[in-house]
N, C-alpha and C positions, 0 to 999 in steps of 0.2 A: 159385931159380925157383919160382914159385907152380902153374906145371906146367899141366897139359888141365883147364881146367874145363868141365865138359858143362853144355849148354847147357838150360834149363828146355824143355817140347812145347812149339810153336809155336802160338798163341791161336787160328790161321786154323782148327786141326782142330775147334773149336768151333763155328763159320758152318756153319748149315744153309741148304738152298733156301730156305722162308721168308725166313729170316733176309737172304738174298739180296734179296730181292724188300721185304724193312723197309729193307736201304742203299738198294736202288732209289728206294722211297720217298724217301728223305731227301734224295739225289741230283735228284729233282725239285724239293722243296720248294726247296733251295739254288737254283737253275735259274731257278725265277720269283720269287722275289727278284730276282736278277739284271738277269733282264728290266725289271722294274721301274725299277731305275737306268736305263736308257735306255730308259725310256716306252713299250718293247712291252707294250700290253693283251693283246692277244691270245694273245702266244706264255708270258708268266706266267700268265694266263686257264688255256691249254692243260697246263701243269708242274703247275698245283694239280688240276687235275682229273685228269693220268693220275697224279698221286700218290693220290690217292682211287682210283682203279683197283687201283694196286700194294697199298694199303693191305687194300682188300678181298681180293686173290689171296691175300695171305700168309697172313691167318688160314684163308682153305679149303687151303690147304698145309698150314700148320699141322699143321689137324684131320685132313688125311685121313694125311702121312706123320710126323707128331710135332714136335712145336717143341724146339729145341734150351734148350744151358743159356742162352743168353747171349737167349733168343726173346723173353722180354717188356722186357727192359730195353733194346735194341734198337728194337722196335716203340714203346715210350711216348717215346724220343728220337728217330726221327724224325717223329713223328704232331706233335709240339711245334711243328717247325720245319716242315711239310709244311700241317698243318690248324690250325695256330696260330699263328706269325709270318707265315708267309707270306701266309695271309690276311687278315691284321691288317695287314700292308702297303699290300697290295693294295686294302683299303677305304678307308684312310686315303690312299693316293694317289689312285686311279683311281673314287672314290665320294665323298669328300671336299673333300679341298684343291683338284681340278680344276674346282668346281664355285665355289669363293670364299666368303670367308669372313673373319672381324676376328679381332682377340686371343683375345675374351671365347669363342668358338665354337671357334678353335682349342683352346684348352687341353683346354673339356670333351671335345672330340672326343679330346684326347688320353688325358685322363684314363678315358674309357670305353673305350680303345683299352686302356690298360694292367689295365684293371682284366678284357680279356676273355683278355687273354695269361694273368692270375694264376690267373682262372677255369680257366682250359684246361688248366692245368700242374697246376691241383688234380682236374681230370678224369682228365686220362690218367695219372696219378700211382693215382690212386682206383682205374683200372677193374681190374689184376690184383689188387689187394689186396682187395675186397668178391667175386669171387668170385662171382656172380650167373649162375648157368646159365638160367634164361628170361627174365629181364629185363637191361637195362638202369638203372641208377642214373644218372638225372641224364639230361640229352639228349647224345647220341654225340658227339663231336668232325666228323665224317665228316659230320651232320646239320648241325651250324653253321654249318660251311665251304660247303657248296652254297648252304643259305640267304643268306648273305652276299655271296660271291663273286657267283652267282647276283643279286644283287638288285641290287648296285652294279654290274652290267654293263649290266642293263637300263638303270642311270642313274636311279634313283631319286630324288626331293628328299634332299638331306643330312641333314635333321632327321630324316627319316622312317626314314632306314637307321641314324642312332646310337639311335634310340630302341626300331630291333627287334632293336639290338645286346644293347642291356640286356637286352632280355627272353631272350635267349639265354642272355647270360651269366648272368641267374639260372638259368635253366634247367638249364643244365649243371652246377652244384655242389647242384643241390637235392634233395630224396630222392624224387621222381617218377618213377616205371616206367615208360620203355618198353619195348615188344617187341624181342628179338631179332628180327632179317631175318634169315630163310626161304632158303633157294639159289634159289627163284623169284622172291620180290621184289629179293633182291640182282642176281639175272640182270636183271632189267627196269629197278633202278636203272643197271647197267654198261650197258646197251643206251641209255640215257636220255643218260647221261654220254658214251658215245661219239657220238651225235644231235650234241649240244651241242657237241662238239669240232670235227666235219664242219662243223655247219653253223654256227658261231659269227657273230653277226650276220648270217644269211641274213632270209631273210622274216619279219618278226616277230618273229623270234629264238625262233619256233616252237621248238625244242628244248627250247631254256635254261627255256622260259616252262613246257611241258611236263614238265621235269624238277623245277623249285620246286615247281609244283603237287601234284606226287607226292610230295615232300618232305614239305612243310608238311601235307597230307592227312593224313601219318603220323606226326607231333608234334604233332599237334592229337588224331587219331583214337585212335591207340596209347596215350595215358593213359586217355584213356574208356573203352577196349576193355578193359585191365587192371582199372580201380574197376569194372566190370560182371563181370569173369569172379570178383575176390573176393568180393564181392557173391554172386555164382547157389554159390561155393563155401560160403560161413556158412550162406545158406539151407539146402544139400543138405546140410551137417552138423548 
């Protein structure tokens, strides 16, 4: 008889809150996918944006009670599947293919679809490894997904949204600063994001329209802000 073999600690002791709140994450992004197979806009619309909620909660858990061992490998697997397939779906069904389209349009569209999935894996893969306390390398993941999401909701022309795809996905592997968010602009981004939730296709789509704007304001203005603050820094040295 081979006898009592005691059993290795169980991996669960590992899961912090955080940690919680990155399944949550991932749990959403699965969610609108979902939706997606049977055609709810909205309620996948709704999955990718409180996944961008949960996304954001978990790094201020994080920070304020400690990230566990298993915290960043976690967060870079569900952000993949939350802020990167999921809205790689979501463009391609519901900003895309809905709108019509031949061969020649399908492929590229496909082709810059996969090339923003590759992008994205090379993001969130990057961001615990460089280690960057004031900036950012490359444009957020968290950034893309509203811009896109965002854009293809309002119904954009097709061409017009694979073309601001590319610009993203350069953006996102490129060596470009931006700012970290502040707990105030992160507050008024999650205030923006829940707008957009409530009131998802209301009037104008006032929220959604409200929340790009603020978006795109801050990956336009946040590199500027950065080449001017090194700048006033060489001078003062």
């Amino acid at each position: 008889m081979l006898g009592w073999i005691p059993l290795p600690p169980s991996m669960i002791r590992f899961v912090t809150t955080a940690d919680l709140l990155s399944l949550l994450n991932a749990c959403f992004g699965f969610l609108a996918i979902l939706a997606i197979f049977f055609d709810e806009q909205r309620f996948s619309f709704s999955f990718i944006f409180l996944a961008l909620l949960a996304d954001g909660l978990d790094g201020i858990v994080a920070r304020k009670y400690g990230a566990g061992k298993m915290g960043e490998h976690l967060e870079a697997m569900a952000d993949m599947l939350s802020l990167s397939v999921a809205p790689a779906a979501y463009v391609f069904i519901f900003g895309i293919i809905q709108t019509g389209y031949d061969t020649v349009f399908f492929v590229t569209a496909l082709m810059v679809l996969l090339l923003f999935l590759v992008a994205s894996g090379i993001r969130l893969a990057a961001f615990h490894v460089l280690k960057e306390t004031k900036y950012f390398i490359g444009l957020p993941a968290s950034v893309s997904t509203i811009i896109l999401v965002g854009l293809a909701t309002l119904g954009i022309p097709a061409v017009i949204l694979l073309l601001i795809m590319v610009v993203v996905t350069v953006l996102m592997i490129s060596p470009v600063r931006f700012l970290k968010l502040t707990i105030w602009i992160t507050t008024i981004a999650a205030v923006l994001i829940i707008g957009s939730l409530l009131f998802y296709r209301s009037y104008s789509a006032i929220s959604i329209v409200a929340l790009l704007l603020a978006i795109i304001l801050y990956a336009i203005g946040s590199p500027i802000y950065v080449i001017r603050m090194k700048r006033m820094q060489k001078l003062s040295s």
